[in-house]
N, C-alpha and C positions, 0 to 999 in steps of 0.2 A: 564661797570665795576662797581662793586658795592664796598660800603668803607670799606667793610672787604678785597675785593680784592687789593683794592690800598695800604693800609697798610702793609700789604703781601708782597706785589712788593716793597714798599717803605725800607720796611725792609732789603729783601734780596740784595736791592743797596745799601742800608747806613750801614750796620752791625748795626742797632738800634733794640731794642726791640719791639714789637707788642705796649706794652705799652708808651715806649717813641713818636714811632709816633702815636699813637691816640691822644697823649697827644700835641704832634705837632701841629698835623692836628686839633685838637680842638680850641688851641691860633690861628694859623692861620684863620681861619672859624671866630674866636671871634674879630678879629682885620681886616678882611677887613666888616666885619657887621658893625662895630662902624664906621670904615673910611664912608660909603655907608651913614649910616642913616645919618654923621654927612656931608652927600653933596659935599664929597672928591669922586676926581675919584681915582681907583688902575690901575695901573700899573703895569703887569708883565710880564719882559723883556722876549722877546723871545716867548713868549703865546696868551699875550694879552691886553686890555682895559677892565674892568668895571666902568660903569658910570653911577648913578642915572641922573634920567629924569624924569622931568613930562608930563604925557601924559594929554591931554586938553581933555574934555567931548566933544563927538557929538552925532549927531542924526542915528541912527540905524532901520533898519527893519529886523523885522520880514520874513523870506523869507515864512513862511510855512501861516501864518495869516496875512500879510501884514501890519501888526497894527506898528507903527512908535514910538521910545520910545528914552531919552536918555542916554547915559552911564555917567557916573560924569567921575573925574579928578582923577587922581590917581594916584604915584610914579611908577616908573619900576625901574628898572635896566637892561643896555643897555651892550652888550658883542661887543666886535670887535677884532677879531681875528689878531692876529700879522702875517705882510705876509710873517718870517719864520714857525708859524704855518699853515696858508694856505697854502705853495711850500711842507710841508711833507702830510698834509694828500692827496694833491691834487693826 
């Protein structure tokens, strides 16, 4: 689903304007970035978990030249699915 779609759909649940929920969907987007970068987990009920994490540097190969190198350390962010979201898609 792409975010012209879900806005769409968003719309036609809420009686909101195209514009209202882009406008929505933009603070929300701008307010769990800030929660994330700023090392808070989100939480949303019924969906899910987001949760920044650092991932530690290792040692990696090359499968195609076998040459061994390593990767640095770097943030992620980490999804875990709520298990009424897992019981509907399942």
């Amino acid at each position: 689903m792409t975010t012209k779609e879900l806005i769409n759909k968003i719309g036609e649940k809420t009686g909101m304007t195209k514009t209202q929920v882009e406008q929505l969907m933009t603070a929300t987007t701008k307010v769990i970035t800030s929660a994330l970068q700023n090392d808070h987990t989100v939480q949303l009920q019924n969906f899910g978990t987001l949760e920044p994490k650092e991932r530690r540097s290792r040692q990696v190969t090359n499968p195609k030249t076998g040459a061994k190198s390593v990767t640095r350390a770097k943030r992620i962010v980490s999804f875990r699915a709520n298990n009424k979201l897992k019981a509907i898609v399942k």
